[in-house]
C-alpha positions as CSV (number, residue, x, y, z in Angstrom):
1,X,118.0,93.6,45.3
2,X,120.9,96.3,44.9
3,X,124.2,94.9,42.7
4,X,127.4,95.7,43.6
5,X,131.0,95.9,42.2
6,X,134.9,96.2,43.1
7,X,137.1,97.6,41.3
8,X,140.0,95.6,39.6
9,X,143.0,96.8,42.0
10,X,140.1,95.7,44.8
11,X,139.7,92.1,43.0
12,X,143.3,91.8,42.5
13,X,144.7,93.4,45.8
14,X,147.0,90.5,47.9
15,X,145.1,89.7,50.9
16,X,142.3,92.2,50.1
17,X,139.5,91.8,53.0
18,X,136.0,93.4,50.8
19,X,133.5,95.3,53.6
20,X,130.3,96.9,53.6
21,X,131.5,100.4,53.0
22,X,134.2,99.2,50.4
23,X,131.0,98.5,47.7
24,X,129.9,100.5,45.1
25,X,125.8,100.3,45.0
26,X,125.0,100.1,41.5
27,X,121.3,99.9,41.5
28,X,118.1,98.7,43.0
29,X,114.5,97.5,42.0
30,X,111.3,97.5,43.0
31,X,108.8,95.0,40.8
32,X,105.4,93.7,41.3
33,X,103.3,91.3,38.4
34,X,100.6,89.4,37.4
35,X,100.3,86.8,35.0
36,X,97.7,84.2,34.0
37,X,98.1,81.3,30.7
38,X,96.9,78.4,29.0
39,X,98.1,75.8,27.0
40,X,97.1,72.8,25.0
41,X,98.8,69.8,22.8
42,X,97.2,67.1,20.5
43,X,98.9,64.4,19.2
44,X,97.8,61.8,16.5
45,X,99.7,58.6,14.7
46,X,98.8,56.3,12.3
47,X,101.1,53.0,11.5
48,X,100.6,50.4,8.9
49,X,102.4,47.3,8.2
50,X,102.6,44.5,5.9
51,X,104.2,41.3,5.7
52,X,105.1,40.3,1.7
53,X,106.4,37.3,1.7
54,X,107.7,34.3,4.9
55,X,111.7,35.2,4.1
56,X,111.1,38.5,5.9
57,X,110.1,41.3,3.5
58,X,107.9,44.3,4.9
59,X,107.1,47.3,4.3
60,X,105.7,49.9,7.3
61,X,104.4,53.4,6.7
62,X,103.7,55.4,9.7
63,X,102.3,59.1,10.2
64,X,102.3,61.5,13.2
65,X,101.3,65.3,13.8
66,X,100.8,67.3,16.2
67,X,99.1,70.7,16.9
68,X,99.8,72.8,20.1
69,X,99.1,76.3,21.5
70,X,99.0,78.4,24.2
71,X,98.4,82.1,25.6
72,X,99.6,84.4,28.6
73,X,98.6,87.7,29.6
74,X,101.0,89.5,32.0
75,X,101.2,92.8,33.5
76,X,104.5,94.1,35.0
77,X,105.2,97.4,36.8
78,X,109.2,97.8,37.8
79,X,111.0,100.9,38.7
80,X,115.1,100.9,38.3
81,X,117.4,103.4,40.4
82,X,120.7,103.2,38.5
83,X,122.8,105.1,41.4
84,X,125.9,105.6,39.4
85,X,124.4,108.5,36.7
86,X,121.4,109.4,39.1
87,X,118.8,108.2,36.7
88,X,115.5,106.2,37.6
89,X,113.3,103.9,34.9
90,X,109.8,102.7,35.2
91,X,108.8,100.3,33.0
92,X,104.7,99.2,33.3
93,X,103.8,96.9,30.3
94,X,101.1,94.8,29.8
95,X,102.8,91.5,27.8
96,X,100.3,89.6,25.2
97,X,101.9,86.1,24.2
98,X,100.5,84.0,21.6
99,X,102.4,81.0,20.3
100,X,100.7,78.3,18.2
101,X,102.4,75.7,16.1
102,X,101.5,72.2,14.6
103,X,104.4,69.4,13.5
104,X,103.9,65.9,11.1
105,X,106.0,63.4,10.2
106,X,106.1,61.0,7.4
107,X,108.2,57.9,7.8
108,X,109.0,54.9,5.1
109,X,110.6,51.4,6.4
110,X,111.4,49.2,3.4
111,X,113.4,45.7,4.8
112,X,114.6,43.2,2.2
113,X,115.5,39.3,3.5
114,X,119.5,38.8,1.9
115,X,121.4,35.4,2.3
116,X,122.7,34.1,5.6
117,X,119.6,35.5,7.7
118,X,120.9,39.2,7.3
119,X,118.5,41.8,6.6
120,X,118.7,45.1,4.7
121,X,116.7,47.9,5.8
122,X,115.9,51.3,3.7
123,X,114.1,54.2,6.1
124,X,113.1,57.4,5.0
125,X,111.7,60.1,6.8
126,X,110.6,63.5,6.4
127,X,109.4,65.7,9.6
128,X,108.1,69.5,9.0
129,X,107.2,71.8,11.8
130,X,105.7,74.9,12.2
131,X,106.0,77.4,15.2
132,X,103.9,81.1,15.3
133,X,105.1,83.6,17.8
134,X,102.9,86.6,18.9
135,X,104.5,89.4,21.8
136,X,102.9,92.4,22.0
137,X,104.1,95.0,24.9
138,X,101.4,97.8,25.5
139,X,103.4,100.6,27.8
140,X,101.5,102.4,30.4
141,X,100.6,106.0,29.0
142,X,100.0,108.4,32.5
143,X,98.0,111.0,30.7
144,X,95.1,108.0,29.9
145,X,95.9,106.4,32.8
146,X,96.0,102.8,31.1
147,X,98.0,101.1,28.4
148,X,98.3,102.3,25.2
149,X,96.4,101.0,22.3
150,X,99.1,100.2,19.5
151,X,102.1,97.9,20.8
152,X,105.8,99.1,21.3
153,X,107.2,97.9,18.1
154,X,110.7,97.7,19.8
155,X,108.9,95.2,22.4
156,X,106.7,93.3,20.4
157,X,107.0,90.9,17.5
158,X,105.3,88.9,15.4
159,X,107.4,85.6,14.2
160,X,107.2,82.2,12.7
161,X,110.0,79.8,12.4
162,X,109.9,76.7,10.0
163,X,111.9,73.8,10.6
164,X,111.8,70.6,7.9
165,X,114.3,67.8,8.1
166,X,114.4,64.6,5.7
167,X,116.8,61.4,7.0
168,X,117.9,58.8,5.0
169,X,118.9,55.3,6.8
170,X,120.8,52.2,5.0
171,X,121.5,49.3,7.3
172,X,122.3,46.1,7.1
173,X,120.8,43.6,10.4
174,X,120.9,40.1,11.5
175,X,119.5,38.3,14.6
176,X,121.6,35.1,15.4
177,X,121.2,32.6,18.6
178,X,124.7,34.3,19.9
179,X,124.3,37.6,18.5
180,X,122.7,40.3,16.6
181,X,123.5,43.7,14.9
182,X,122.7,46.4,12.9
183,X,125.1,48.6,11.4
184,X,124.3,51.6,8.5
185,X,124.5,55.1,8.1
186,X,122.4,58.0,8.4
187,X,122.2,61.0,6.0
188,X,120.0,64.1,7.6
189,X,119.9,67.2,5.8
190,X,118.1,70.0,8.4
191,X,116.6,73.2,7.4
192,X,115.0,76.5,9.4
193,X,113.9,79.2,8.2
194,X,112.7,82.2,10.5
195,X,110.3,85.7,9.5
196,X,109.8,88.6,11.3
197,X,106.3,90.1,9.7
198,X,105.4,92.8,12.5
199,X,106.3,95.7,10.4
200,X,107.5,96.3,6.8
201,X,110.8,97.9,8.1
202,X,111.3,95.0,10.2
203,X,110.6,92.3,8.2
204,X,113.5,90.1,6.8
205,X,113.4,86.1,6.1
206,X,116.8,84.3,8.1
207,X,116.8,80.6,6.2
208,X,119.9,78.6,8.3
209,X,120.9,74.7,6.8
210,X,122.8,72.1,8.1
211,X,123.8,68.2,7.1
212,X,124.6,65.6,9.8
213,X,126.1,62.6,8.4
214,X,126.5,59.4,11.4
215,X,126.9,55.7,11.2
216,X,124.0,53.9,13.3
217,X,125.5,50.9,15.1
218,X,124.0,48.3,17.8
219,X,125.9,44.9,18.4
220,X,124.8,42.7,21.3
221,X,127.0,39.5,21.4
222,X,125.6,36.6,24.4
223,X,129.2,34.6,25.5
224,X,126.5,32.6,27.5
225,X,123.3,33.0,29.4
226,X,124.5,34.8,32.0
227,X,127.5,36.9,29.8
228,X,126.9,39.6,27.2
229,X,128.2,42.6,25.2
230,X,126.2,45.3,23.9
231,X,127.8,48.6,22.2
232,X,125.5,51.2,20.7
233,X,125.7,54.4,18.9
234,X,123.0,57.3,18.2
235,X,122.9,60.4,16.6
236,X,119.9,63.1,17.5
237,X,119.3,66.4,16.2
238,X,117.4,69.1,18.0
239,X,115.6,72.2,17.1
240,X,116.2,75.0,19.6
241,X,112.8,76.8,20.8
242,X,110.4,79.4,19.7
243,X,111.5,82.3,22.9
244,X,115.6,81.2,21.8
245,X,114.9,81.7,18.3
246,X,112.3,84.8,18.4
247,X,114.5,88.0,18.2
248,X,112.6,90.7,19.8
249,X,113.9,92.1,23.5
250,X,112.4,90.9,26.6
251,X,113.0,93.7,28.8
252,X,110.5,93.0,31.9
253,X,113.7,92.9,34.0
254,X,115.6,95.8,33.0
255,X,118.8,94.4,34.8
256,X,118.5,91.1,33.0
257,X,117.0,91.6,29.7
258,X,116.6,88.3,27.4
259,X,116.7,88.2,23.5
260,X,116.0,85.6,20.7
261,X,119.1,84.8,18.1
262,X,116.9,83.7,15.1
263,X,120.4,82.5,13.5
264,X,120.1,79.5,15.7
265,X,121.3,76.2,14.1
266,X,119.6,73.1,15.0
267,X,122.0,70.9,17.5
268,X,122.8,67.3,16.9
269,X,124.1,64.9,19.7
270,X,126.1,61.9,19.4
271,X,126.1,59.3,21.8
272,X,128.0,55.7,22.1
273,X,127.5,53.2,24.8
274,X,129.1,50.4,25.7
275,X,127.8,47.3,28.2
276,X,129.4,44.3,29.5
277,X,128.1,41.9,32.4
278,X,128.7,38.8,34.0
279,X,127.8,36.7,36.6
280,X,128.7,33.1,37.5
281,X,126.2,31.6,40.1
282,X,128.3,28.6,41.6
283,X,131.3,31.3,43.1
284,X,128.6,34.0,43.6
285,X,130.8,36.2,41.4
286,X,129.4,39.0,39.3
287,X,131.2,41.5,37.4
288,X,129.7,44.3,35.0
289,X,131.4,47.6,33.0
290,X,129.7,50.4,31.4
291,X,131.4,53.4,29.5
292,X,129.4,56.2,27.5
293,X,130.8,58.9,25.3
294,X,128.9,62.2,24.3
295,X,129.1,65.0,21.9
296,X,127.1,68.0,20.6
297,X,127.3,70.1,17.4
298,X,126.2,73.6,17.8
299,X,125.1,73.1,21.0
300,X,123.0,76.4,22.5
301,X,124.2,78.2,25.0
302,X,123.9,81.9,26.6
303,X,126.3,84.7,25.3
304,X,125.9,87.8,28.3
305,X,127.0,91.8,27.9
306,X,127.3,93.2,31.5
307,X,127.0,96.7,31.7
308,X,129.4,98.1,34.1
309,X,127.2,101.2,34.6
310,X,123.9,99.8,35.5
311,X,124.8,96.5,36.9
312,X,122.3,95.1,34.3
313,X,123.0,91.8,31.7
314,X,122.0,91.2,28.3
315,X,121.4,87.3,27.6
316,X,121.2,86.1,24.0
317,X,121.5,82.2,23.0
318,X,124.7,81.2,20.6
319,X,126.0,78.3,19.1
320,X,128.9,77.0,20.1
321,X,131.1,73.6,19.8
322,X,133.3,71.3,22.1
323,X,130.8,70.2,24.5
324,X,131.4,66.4,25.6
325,X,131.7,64.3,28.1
326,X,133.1,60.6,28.9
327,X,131.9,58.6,31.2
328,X,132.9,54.9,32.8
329,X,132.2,52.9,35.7
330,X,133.1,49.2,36.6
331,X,131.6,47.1,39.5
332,X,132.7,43.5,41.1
333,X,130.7,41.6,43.7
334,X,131.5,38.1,44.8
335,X,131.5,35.5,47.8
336,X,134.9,34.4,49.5
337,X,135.7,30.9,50.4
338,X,133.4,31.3,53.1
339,X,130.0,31.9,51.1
340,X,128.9,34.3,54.7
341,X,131.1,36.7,53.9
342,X,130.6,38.7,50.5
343,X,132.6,42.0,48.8
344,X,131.1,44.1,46.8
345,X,133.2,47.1,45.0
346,X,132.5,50.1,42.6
347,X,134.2,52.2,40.8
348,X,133.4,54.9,38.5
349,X,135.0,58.0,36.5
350,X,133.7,61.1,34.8
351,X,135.3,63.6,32.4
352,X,133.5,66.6,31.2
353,X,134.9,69.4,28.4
354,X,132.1,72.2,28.9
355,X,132.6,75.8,26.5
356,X,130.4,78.9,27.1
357,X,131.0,82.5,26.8
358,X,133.3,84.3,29.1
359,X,132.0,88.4,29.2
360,X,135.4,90.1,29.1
361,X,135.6,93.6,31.1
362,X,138.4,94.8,29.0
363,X,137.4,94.0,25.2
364,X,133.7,94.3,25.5
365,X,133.1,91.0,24.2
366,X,132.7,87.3,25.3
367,X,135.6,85.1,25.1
368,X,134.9,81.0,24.6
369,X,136.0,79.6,28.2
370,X,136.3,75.9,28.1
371,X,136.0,74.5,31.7
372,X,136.6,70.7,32.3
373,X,136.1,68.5,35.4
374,X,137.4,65.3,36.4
375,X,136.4,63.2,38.4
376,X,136.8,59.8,40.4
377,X,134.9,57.7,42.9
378,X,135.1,54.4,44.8
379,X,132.9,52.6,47.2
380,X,134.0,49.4,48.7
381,X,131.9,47.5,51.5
382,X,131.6,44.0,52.7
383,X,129.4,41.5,54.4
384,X,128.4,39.0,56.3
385,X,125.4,37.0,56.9
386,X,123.8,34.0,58.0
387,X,120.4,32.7,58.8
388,X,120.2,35.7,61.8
389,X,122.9,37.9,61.7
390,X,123.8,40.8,58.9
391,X,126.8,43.0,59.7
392,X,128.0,45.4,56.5
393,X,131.2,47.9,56.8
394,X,131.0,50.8,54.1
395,X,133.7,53.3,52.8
396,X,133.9,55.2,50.1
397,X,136.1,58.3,48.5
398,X,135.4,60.9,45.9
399,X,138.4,63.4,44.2
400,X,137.2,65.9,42.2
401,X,139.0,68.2,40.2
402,X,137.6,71.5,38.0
403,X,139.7,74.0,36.0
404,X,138.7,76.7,34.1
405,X,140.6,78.5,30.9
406,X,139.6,81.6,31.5
């Protein structure tokens, strides 16, 4: 498909009305491929337990690991007009992929009974995974007629990325008739370390480390059978992939060309939750409220260079912070005087603070644009039955609002 552009004074211009013979055709492509893969995963665990004594204190060990692999073969033949300088590129490549990796985790639970039917836990974990990488392009050499031998080392790569983590949990727990909690703190020191081995110029070792320190919380309180409170918290890290981390150029589309950041820090989410319900059967009446809160560290997300001359992008993932989102909702049903007719409402209200990268014409480089949206709804029907009659009014009304920094 061609790409166009306007000029600024074109994008800018009062009342500007764009046509057909006001673009500027920047390029166009012709592609055609063929790709064919496999893929497999195996996953083992192992947990063992044992009661010491009737007060309560156990010990648990338990094991996982994994193994997984998988292969593509592709071939690719795509020929690029860039219009503005006159030029034409064919690119024919045959792609080789080879990714293998395997993953095991060792985890410790120690829980010791205290006074007062209150429990103190000690978990330890340590979690150590390995990811291989193979790409090798082969380019199409005319004179043979076929694909050359030896791989384009600008293409092709050869990388492995190791990521270990241990975490440390202390908490303290308690299950009562009207309530029950756990509350400690988790310690989780994160390191990745990537290699590049495909040739000795090339080669370099990247090690990246991070420490995520987070309370754990869970508290469920029951007011009665019918009536309870439950707030949670969770922390989460998360590794980002082999194809975001592996630095070598994918350049199959030559107007949207993809490469690795093997600087990538692992990401670590927060999340609190908080639940209320009620629901008293004589009136009919039931009322319930939910609110969650989320937030990411280093969260991954594309940084782009747009070439003005060819049309073409270049994607490459970054870290980047201020990435949450609040969320809350509340809902009320209940019978009038006259148990036929019923009401049922619900309400609910989102806030979201989303960053990415902003390619700026002007400087050359991406800005950070934080765009947030707000938003509201409400639905409100009611009802009215009896033994063979149902007859239910609905309404409802959403507002939405987005803005964007840049």
């Amino acid at each position: 498909r061609p790409t166009f552009r306007y000029s600024a004074a074109e994008r800018q211009g009062a009342g500007y009305q764009k046509s057909w013979a006001d673009e500027e055709e920047l390029n166009e492509k012709e592609s055609s491929n063929w790709s064919e893969s496999s893929q497999y995963n195996l996953a083992l665990m192992l947990q063992i337990s044992r009661k010491l004594n009737r007060r309560g204190r156990n010990v648990a060990l338990k094991l996982d690991y994994g193994v997984n692999a998988s292969s593509s073969d592709r071939l690719n033949y795509a020929t690029t007009r860039y219009f503005k300088n006159g030029t034409e590129k064919v690119l024919n490549q045959k792609i080789e992929n080879q990714t293998d990796g395997d993953n095991y985790r060792i985890q410790l639970v120690y829980v010791e009974p205290l006074p007062w039917a209150h429990f103190l836990q000690f978990r330890y974990s340590y979690q150590h995974r390995t990811s291989n990488s193979d790409r090798k392009a082969y380019n199409w050499n005319k004179e043979l007629e076929d694909f050359t031998e030896d791989p384009d080392t600008l293409n092709s790569n050869c990388f492995e990325n190791q990521y270990s983590n241990h975490l440390v949990n202390l908490s303290v727990r308690t299950s009562q008739k009207k309530y029950n909690y756990n509350v400690g703190v988790d310690l989780e020191p994160q390191k990745s370390v990537s290699d590049n081995f495909l040739l000795d110029e090339l080669k370099y070792s990247l090690p990246r480390s991070v420490l995520n320190f987070s309370p754990t919380v869970s508290f469920r309180y029951k007011f009665s059978k019918r009536t309870r409170l439950q707030i949670t918290y969770r922390g989460k890290s998360r590794q980002p992939s082999v194809r975001d981390l592996q630095p070598v150029a994918d350049q199959t589309n030559p107007l949207n060309i993809r490469k690795g950041n093997p600087g990538l820090k692992p990401s670590f989410s927060h999340s609190m939750r908080l639940f209320y319900n009620t629901y008293n059967a004589d009136k009919q009446r039931g009322m319930m409220a939910h609110a969650n809160l989320n937030m990411t560290q280093n969260s991954i997300t594309n940084a782009t260079t747009y070439n003005q001359s060819t049309g073409g992008v270049t994607v490459k993932p970054e870290n980047i912070n201020g990435n949450w989102n609040a969320m809350g909702m509340f809902g009320f049903n209940t019978a009038l005087r006259d148990k036929r007719f019923t009401i049922n409402s619900f309400s609910r209200a989102n806030y979201t603070n989303a960053v990415s990268y902003l390619f700026n014409d002007d400087t050359k480089i991406n800005d950070k644009n934080t765009s947030t949206t707000l938003t509201f709804g409400e639905n409100l029907n009611g009802t009215f039955r009896n033994d063979w009659f149902e007859f239910t009014l609905n309404g409802s009304i959403n507002y939405n609002f987005e803005r964007n920094q840049l």
